[in-house]
C-alpha positions in Angstrom: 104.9 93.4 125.5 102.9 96.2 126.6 100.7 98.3 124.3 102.5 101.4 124.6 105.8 99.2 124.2 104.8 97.8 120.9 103.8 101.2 119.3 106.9 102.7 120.1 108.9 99.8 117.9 106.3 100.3 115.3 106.9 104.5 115.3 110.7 103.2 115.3 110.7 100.5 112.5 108.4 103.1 110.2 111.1 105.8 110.9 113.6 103.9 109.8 111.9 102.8 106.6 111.3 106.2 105.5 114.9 107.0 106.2 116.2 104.5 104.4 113.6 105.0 101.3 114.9 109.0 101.2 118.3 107.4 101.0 118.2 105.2 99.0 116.0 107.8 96.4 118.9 110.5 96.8 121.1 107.2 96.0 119.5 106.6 92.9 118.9 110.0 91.8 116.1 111.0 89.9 114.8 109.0 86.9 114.7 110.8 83.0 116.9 113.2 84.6 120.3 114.4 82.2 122.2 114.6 85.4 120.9 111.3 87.0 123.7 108.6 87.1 121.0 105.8 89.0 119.5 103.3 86.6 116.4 105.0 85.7 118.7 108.5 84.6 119.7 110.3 81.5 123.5 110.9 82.1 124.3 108.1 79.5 122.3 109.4 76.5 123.4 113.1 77.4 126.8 111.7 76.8 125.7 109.7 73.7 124.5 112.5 72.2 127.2 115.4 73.1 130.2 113.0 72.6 129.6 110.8 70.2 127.0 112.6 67.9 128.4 116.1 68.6 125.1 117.1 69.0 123.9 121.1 70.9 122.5 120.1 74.0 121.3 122.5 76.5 120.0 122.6 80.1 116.5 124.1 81.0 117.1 125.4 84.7 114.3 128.0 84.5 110.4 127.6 83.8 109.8 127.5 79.9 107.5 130.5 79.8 111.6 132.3 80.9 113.2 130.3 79.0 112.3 129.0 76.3 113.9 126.8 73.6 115.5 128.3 70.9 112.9 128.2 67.6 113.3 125.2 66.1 114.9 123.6 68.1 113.8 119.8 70.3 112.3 120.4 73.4 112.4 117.0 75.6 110.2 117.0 78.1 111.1 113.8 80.0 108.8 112.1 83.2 108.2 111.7 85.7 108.1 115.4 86.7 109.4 116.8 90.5 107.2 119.2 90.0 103.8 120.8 88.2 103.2 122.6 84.9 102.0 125.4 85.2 99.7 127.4 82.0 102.4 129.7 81.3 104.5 126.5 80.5 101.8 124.8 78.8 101.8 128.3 76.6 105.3 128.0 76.3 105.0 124.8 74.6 102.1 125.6 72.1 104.4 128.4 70.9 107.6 126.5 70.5 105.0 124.4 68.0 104.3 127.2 66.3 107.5 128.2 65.5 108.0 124.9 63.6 109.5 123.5 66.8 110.0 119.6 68.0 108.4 118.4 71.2 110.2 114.8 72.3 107.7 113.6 74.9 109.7 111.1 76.8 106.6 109.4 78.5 106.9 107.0 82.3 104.3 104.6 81.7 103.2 105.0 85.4 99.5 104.4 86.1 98.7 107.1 88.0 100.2 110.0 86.9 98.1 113.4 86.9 101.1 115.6 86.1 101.9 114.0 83.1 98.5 113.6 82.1 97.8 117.1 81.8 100.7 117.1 79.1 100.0 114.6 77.2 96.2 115.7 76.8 97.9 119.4 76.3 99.6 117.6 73.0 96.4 115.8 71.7 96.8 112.7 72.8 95.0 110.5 75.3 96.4 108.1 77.8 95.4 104.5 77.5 93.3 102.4 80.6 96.0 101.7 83.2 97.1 97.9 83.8 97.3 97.5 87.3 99.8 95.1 88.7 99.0 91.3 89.8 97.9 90.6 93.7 99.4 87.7 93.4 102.0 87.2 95.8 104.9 84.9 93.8 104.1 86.9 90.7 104.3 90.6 91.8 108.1 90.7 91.3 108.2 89.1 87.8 105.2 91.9 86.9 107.1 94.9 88.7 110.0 93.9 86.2 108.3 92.8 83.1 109.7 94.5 79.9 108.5 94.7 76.4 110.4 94.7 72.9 110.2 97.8 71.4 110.4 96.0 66.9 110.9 99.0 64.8 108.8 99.4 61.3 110.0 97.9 58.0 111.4 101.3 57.3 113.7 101.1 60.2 115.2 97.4 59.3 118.6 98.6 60.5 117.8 98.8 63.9 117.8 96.3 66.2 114.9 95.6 68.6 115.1 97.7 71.9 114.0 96.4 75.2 111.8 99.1 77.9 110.0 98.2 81.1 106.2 97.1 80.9 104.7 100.1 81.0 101.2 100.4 83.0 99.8 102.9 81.0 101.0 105.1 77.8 99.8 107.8 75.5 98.0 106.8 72.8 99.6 107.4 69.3 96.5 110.0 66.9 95.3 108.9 63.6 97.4 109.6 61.2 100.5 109.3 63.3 103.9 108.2 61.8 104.8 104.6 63.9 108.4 104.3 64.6 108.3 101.1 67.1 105.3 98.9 68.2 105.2 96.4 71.0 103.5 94.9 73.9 101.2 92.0 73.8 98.9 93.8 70.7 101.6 95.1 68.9 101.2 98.4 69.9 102.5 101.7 68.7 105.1 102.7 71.4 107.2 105.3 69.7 105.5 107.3 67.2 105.5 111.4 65.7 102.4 113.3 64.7 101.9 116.9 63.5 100.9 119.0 65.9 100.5 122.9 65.1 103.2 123.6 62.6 105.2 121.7 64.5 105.6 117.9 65.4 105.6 115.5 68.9 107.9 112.8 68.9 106.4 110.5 71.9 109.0 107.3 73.2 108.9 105.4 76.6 111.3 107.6 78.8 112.8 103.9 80.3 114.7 103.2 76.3 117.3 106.0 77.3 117.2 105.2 80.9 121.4 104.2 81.6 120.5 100.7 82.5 119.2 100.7 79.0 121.6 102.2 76.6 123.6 99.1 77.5 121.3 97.1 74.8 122.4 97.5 71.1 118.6 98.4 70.3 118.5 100.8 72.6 121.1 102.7 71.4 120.2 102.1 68.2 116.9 104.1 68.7 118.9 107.1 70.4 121.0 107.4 67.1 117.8 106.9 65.1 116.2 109.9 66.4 119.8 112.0 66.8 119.8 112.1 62.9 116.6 112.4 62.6 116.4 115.4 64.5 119.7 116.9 64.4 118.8 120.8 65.4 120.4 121.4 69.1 118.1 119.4 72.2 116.8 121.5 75.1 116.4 119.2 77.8 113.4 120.4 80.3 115.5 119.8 83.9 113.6 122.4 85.8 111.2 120.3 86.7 113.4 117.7 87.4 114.9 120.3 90.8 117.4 122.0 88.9 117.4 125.9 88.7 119.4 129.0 88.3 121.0 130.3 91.2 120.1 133.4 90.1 116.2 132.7 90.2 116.1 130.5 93.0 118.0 133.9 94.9 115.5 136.0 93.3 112.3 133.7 94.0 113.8 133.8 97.7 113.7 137.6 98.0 110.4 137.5 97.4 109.5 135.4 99.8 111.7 137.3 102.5 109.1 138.9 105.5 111.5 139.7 107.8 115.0 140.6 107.4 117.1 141.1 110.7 120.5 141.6 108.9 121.8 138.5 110.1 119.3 136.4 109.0 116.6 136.4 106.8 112.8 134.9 107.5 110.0 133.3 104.8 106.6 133.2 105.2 107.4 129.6 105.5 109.9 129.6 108.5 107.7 131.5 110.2 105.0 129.2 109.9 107.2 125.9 110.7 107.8 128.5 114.2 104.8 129.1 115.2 104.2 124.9 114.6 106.6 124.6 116.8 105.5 126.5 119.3 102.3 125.1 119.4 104.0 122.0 119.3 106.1 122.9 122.5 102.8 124.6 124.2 100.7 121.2 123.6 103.5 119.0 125.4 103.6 121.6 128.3 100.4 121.5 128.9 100.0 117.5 128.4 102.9 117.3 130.9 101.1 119.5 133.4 99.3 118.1 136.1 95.1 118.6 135.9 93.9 119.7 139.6 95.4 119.1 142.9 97.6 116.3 144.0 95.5 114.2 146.7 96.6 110.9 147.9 94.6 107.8 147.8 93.2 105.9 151.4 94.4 102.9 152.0 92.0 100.0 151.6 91.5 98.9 154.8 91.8 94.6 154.5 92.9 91.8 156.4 91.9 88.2 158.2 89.8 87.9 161.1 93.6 86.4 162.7 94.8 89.4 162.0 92.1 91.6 163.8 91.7 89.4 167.4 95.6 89.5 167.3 95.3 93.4 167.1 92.1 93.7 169.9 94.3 91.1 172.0 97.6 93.7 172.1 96.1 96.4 172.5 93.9 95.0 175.9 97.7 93.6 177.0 99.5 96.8 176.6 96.5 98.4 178.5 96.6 95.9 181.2 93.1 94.0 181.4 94.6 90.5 182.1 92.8 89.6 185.1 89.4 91.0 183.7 89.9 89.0 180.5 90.4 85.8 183.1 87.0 86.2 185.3 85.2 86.6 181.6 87.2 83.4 180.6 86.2 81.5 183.4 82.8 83.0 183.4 82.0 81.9 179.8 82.9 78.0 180.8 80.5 78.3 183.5 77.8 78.9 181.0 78.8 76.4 178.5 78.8 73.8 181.2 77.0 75.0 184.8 78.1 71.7 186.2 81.4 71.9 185.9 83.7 72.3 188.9 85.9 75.6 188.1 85.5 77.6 192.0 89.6 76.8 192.2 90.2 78.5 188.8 87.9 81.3 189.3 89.6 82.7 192.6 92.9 82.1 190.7 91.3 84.5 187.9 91.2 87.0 190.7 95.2 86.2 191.0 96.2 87.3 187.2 98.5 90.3 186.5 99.8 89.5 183.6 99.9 87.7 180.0 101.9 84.7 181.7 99.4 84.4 183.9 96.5 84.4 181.6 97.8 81.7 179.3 98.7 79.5 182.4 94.6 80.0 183.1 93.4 79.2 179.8 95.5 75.8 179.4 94.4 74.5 182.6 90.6 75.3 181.9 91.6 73.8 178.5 92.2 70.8 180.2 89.3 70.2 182.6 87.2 70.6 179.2 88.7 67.8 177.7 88.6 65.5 180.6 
């Protein structure tokens, strides 16, 4: 396989792979999402808690510092995130607090996770050391799907034990903070509430409400825990999970409109992917081009010393020196032997006229030598 050959199959087998990883994402859908049916989603405990609890829940399709929650009310703030905070957000948040609001931080437990980082320091907390996962081959897949037992407090008795996925790394609950659940190998505070302004943070692993969780009896049992608990209506943060108001996305695109030819309308951003195009276009033009004139290479002249006395003997045939080349023939045996008896074959030399004659010549002096 040539070198070119194998970098083609490996552009080819990557292409493939990402196709099949964007599928199979879009499949899934996205996880702590309220409109996600995959395994990691929301759609279950939205349904929990607007069917079977009764209980306001309302859909964030707009930044918070636009829409913000009404006072008093939960804001959940699920991760992961599609997208970043920004400080009017963060503001947002601090005065939803203020108002004697509820923040439900529903956290990932993913070790590398700047986005929600920021949030989670924003709320006074700090995140613990990641755990990064084993390099060891045959236990990678039993560490990718480790889960802990989420054992509430005395106070919570009722409840049965829930079940979430290992998490790598967590928030870490503040002094003084109310412990609802511990787990993990230490027995560690997983979901807890603090004070925080004149509000409070309610902080749980965002994999308990996940669909392919709610299934357990603990699970659900925690949903329904914090339900009553906190039974103003929930504002569910799903702008930064892709979802937003027609009317703002149409608005936000108006904005970014440079020109407008009636039929269609450019961004700043089609106009850029254009003129990468045309580069694009230009570079392969000019790669394709040829650099210089076209010459043509000389032919290496090579061949056997056969080959050469065959072409010196047709060209003195087709210009007739037969009878030449028989006097130098019979000339040459005279020197090699000057007693030799060859007067008979030199005036036949004198007789050649053609290449018949010639051989005939040479095989009889061919013979005399050998006698």
């Amino acid at each position: 396989m040539s070198r070119r050959t194998g970098l083609a199959l490996l552009f080819a087998l990557l292409l493939v792979a990402s196709v099949l990883l964007v599928l199979g994402e879009g499949r899934h859908g996205v996880a702590a999402s309220t409109l996600s049916r995959g395994p990691g989603g929301w759609l279950g405990m939205r349904a929990v808690l607007e069917e079977g609890k009764g209980q306001e829940v309302v859909l964030i399709d707009a930044p918070l510092a636009e829409r913000p929650p009404a006072e008093g009310a939960v804001l959940v703030l699920a991760f992961p995130w599609q997208g970043r905070p920004s400080d009017e957000d963060l503001a947002a948040v601090d005065r939803h607090l203020q108002r004697g609001g509820t923040v439900l931080l529903a956290y990932s437990g993913a070790a590398l996770a700047p986005v929600e980082d920021r949030v989670v320091e924003h709320l006074g907390m700090t995140t613990t050391p990641p755990r990064w996962p084993t390099i060891v081959p045959w236990r990678w897949r039993a560490d990718k799907i480790a889960t802990w037992t989420l054992t509430p407090e005395p106070a919570l008795r009722g409840n049965r034990p829930a079940v979430t996925r290992a998490p790598r790394a967590r928030p870490q609950a503040p002094a003084g903070a109310l412990v609802l659940y511990r787990g993990g190998p230490q027995d560690q505070p997983l979901v807890f509430a603090y004070p925080r302004l004149a509000g409070r943070v309610v902080a749980l692993p965002a994999d308990a409400w996940s669909n392919a969780r709610l299934a357990v009896p603990g699970n659900a049992d925690l949903l329904l825990t914090l339900a009553r608990w906190l039974e103003r209506a929930w504002w569910l943060d799903e702008y930064h999970h892709g979802l937003i108001d027609p009317a703002l996305a149409r608005a936000r695109l108006a904005q970014l409109v440079i020109l407008d030819l009636g039929f269609v309308q450019l961004t700043f951003w089609d106009l850029l992917l254009f003129h990468l195009a045309l580069l694009y276009g230009l570079a392969l033009i000019a790669l394709g081009r040829r650099f210089g004139p076209s010459w043509r290479e000389p032919r290496a002249s090579v061949g056997s010393t056969a080959a050469f006395l065959r072409g010196v003997g047709a060209l003195h045939h087709r210009l007739g020196h037969h009878a030449g080349a028989a006097r130098t023939l019979v000339a040459h045996a005279r020197e090699l032997d000057p007693g030799s008896e060859l007067g008979d074959l030199a005036a036949a030399a004198e007789g050649v006229r053609d290449g018949a004659g010639l051989v005939a010549l040479s095989r009889e002096l061919a013979q005399r030598q050998r006698g």
